[in-house]
C-alpha positions in Angstrom: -8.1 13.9 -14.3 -9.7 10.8 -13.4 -7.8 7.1 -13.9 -9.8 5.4 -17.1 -10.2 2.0 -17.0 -10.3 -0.1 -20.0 -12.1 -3.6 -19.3 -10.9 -6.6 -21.9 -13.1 -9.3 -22.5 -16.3 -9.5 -21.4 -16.4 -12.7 -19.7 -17.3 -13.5 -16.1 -14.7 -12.2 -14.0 -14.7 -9.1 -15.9 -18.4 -9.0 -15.2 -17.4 -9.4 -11.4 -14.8 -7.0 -11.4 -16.8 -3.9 -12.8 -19.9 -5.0 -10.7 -17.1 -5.0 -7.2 -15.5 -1.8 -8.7 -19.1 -0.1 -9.3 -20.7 -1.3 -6.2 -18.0 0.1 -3.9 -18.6 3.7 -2.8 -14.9 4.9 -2.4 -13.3 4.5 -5.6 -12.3 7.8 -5.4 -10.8 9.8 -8.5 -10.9 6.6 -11.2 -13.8 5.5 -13.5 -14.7 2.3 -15.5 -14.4 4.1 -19.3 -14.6 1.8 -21.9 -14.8 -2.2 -22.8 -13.5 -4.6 -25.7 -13.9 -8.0 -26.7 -13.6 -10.8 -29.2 -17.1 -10.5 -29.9 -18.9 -6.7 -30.0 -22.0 -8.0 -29.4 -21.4 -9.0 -26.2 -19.1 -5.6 -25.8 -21.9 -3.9 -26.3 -24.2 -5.8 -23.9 -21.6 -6.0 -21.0 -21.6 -1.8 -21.6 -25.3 -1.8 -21.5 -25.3 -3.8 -18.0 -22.3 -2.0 -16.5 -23.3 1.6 -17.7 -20.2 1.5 -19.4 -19.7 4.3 -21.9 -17.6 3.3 -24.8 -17.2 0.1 -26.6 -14.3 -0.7 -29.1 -14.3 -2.8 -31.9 -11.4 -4.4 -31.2 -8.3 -5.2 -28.6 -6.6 -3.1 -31.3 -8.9 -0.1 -31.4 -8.9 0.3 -27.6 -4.6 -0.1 -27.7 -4.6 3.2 -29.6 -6.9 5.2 -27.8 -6.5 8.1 -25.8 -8.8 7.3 -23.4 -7.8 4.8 -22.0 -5.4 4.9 -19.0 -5.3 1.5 -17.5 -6.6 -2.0 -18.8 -8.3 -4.9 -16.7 -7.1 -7.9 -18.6 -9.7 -10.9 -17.7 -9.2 -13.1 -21.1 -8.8 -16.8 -20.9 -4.9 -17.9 -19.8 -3.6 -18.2 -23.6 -3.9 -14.4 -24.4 -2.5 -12.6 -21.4 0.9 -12.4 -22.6 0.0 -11.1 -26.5 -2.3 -8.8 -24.5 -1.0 -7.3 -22.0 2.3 -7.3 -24.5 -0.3 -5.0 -27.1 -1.5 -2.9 -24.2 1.8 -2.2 -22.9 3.6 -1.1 -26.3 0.7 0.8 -26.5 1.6 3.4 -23.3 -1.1 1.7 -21.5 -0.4 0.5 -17.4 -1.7 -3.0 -17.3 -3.7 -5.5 -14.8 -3.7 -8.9 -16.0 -5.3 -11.7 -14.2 -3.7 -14.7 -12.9 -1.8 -16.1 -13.9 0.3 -13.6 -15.6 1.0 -15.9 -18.1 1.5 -19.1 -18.9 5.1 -20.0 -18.0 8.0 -18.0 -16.5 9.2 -17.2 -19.8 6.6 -15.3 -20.7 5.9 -13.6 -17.5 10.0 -12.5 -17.6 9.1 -10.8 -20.9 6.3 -8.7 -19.9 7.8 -7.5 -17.1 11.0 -6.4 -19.0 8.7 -4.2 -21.7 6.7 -2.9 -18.8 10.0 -1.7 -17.5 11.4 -0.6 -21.0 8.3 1.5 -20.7 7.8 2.7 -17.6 4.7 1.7 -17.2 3.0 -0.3 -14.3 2.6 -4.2 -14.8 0.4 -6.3 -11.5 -0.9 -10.2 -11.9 -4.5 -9.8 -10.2 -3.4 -12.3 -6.9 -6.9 -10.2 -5.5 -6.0 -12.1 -2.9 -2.8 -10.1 -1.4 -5.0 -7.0 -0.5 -7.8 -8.4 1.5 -8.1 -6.6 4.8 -7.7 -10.2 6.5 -4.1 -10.9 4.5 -3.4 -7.9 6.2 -4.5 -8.4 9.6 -2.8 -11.8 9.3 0.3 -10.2 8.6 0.5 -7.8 11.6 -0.7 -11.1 13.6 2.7 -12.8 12.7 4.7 -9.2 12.6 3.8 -9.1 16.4 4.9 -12.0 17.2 1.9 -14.1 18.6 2.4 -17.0 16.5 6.4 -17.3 17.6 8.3 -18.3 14.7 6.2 -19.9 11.6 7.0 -23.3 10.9 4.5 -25.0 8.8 1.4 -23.6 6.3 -1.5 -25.8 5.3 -3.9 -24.7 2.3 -6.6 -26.6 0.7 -8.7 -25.3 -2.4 -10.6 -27.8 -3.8 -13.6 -27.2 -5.8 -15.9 -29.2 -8.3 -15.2 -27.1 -11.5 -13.5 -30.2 -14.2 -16.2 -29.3 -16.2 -15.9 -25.8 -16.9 -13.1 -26.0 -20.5 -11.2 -23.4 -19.4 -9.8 -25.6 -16.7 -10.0 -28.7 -18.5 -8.8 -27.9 -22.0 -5.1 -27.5 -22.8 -5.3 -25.2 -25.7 -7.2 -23.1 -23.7 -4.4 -23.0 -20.6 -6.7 -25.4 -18.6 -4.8 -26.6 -15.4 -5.8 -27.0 -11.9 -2.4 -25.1 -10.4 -2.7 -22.3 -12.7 -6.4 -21.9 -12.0 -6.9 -22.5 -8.7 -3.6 -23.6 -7.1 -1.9 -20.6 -7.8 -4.0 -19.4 -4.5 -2.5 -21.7 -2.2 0.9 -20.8 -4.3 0.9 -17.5 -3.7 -0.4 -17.8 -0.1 2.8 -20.2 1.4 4.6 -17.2 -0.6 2.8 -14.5 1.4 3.8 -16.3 4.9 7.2 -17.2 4.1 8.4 -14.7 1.5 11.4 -16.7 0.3 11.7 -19.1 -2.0 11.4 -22.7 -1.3 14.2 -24.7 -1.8 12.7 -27.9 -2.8 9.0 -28.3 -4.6 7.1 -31.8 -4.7 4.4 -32.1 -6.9 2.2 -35.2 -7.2 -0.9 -35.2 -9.5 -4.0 -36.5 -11.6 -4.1 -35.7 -14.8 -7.6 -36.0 -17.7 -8.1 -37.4 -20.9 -6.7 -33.9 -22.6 -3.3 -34.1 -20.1 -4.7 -31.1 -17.8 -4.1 -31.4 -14.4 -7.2 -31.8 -12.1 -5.5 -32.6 -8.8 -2.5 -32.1 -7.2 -0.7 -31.9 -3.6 2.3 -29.7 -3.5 5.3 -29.5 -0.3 7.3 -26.7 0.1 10.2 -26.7 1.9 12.0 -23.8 3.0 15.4 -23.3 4.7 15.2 -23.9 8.6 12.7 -26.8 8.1 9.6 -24.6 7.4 7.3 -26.5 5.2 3.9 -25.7 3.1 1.7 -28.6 2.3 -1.0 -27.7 -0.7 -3.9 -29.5 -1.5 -5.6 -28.7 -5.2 -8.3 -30.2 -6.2 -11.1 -29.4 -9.3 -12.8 -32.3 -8.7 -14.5 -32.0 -5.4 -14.9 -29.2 -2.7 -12.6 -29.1 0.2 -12.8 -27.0 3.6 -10.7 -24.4 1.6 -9.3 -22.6 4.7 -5.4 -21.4 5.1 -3.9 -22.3 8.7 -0.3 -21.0 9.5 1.3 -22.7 12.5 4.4 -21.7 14.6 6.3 -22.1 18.0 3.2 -20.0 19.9 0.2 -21.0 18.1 -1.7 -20.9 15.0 -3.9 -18.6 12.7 -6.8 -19.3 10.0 -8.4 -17.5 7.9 -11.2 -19.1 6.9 -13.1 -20.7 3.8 -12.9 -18.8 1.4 -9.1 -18.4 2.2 -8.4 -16.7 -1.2 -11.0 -13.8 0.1 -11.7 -14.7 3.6 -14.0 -12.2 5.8 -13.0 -13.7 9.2 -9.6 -14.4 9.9 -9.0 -17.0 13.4 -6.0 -15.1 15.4 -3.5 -16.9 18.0 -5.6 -16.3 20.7 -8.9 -17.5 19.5 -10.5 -14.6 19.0 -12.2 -14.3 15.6 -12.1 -11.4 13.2 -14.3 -10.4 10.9 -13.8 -8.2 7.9 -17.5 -7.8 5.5 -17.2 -7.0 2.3 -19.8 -4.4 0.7 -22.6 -5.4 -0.9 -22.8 -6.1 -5.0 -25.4 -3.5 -7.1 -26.5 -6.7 -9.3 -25.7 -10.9 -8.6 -21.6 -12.2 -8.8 -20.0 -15.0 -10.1 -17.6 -15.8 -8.1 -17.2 -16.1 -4.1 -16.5 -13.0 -2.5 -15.7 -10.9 -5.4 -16.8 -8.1 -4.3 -13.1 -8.4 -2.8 -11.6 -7.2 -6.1 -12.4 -3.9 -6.1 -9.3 -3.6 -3.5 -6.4 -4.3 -6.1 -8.3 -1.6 -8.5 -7.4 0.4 -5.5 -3.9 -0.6 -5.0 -3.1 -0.3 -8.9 -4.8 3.4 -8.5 -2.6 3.9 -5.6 0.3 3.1 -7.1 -0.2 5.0 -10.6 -0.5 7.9 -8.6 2.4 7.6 -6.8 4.7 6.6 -10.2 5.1 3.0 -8.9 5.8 0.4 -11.9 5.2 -2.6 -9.5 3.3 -3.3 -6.3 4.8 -4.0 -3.5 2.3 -5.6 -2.3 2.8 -8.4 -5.3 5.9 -7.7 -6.7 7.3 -8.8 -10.2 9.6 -11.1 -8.2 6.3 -12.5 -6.9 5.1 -13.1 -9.8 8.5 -14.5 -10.8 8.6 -16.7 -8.3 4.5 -18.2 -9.0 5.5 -18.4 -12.3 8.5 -20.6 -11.7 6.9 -22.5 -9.3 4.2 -23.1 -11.3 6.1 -24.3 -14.1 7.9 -27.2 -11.8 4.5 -28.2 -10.6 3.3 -29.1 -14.1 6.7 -30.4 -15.0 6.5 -32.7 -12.1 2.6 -34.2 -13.3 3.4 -33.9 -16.6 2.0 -30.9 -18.1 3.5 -29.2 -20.9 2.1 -26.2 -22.6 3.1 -25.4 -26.7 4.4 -22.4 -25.5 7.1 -23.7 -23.2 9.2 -24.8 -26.0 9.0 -21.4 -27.7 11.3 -18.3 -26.7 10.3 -14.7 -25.6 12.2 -11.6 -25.6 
C-alpha cells in the first residue's frame, strides 16, 4: 500500500513541497493524500491547486484518520512542537520543518514520544540530502582536501520584513530561520560538537534577531565562522578548507546544484523542473527528504541517519546559546516539557 502523506498548513513552503514532490517523476510507491489548515478555505484551495484529494476540517480531524500515514508539518515556528506532539500521539510518523522546535527542551520531548511510540520523527534540514552534500562528502571521505581545518558560511538575505522572521510571538529569529543552514552545515563537515560557541548580534525593535556572526570551535583547532544576515543578501556559498585544498558548493549553499571540488573541477547536479512557479530557491530540492523519510519508513527506521535526533539535538542546543548570547529569549524557554 502506498505511503499517504498528510500536508499541514497550507502556507508557502507547503505549497513548494507538494509542487517538488508532484513534479518529480520517481516518487515511487508514496502519494500526497490529504491537507489541513487553520483556515479551510484555503485547505480547500491548496487541494484544488495540488489535485489533492481530501481536505480536513481540522489538525484534529486529520490526527484521527486512517488515511493518513505520514504528515508534512510546514506551520509557522510556534506550533511544531503541539503539532507534531498531536500527530505523533496520534500513530502518525512525522516531518516537521526547521526548526524542530523552538528550544532544546522541546525538541528533547518530541523525540522521546516519537520513541515511546515507535514512530519516525526528521526536522526537514532539506539541505542534508542534496546530491551536492553528498558529493561533498565523498570529496572529503577521499581525502582530497587533507584534514579539514576551517568552514566558512554566509546566508544573508533581505527578508526583515516578512513577520514570521521579525515577530517574536511568532518564533521570528534570524538563526532559527535562516542560520540554522549554516548551523547545520559546520555540523555536516565536522560532525562533533563544538566546544566553544560565539555569538555576536543585531537585534529589532520586537528583540528578534536580524544579524548575527557565529565561531565554532572544535577540538584540534578546527573552526567555523557563520555569517547571518536578514537584512541584506550575501554571496551565500559554503567553502570548507583543509591541509590539501578547499571545496564550495555554491550560492545557494543550502541547495546548491554545482559543488567546486579540490581540484577545480566543477560539478553540477540540476534539479528537475517544477509543474507550476516556487517560492523559494531551489525547492524543487525537497522532494529528496520526502524520499529519505519513505526510505526509512520502509525499512522501520525511527530516525535518519542522514539527520539524526542527535543532530537535531545538537542545532537545537546550539541554537539556543546563539540567542542566549544576543539576547533572545522565547516564552517558552522558561516553561518545562516532558
Amino acid at each position: 500500500m502506498s505511503l499517504r502523506w498528510g500536508i499541514v498548513s497550507a502556507g508557502k513552503i507547503c505549497h513548494d513541497f507538494v509542487n517538488a514532490f508532484n513534479s518529480y517523476p520517481h516518487v515511487g510507491d508514496q502519494v500526497i493524500a490529504a491537507v489541513a489548515a487553520g483556515d479551510q478555505a484555503r485547505a480547500e484551495q491548496f487541494a484544488k491547486t495540488h489535485g489533492i484529494g481530501k481536505v480536513f476540517a481540522s489538525y484534529n480531524d486529520m490526527a484521527k484518520s486512517k488515511d493518513v500515514d505520514v504528515v508534512y508539518i510546514g506551520a509557522l515556528n510556534p506550533d511544531h512542537y503541539n503539532l507534531s506532539k498531536l500527530f505523533l500521539e496520534s500513530g502518525k510518523h512525522v516531518l516537521c520543518e526547521k526548526p524542530l522546535c523552538l528550544n532544546y527542551k522541546q525538541s528533547e520531548s518530541l523525540i522521546k514520544i516519537a520513541k515511546s511510540k515507535g514512530l519516525f520523527l526528521m526536522e526537514a534540514v532539506w539541505s542534508r540530502f542534496a546530491p551536492s552534500y553528498i558529493a561533498l562528502e565523498k570529496e572529503i571521505a577521499a581525502g582530497n582536501l587533507g584534514d579539514v581545518q576551517f568552514v566558512e558560511v554566509n546566508f544573508g538575505v533581505p527578508i526583515i520584513s516578512v513577520p514570521r522572521l521579525g515577530t517574536k510571538n511568532m518564533g521570528g529569529s534570524a538563526v532559527l530561520d535562516i542560520g540554522i543552514y549554516t548551523l547545520q552545515f559546520a555540523q555536516y563537515i565536522f560532525k562533533d560538537e563544538p566546544i566553544t560557541v560565539t555569538a555576536r548580534g543585531e537585534l529589532n525593535e520586537d528583540g528578534v534577531d536580524i544579524v548575527d556572526t557565529v565561531i565554532l570551535e572544535y577540538a584540534g583547532g578546527r573552526r567555523a565562522v557563520l555569517n547571518i544576515n536578514a537584512t541584506i543578501k550575501l554571496w551565500n556559498k559554503a567553502t570548507v578548507v583543509g591541509t590539501k585544498g578547499r571545496a564550495t558548493v555554491e550560492d545557494p549553499f543550502h541547495f546548491p546544484e554545482v559543488l567546486i571540488k579540490a581540484d577545480g573541477s566543477e560539478q553540477r547536479f540540476p534539479l528537475h523542473n517544477l509543474k507550476i512557479p516556487s517560492n523559494f530557491e531551489n525547492s524543487a530540492g525537497l522532494v529528496y527528504e520526502a524520499l529519505e523519510v519513505a526510505r526509512c519508513i520502509k525499512e522501520d527506521l525511527t530516525e535518519s541517519p542522514r539527520m539524526s535526533h542527535r543532530d537535531s539535538l545538537v542545532l537545537a542546543k546550539l541554537m539556543d546559546t546563539v540567542r542566549k548570547q544576543v539576547g533572545v529569549k522565547f516564552d517558552v524557554d522558561d516553561k518545562e516539557f516532558p
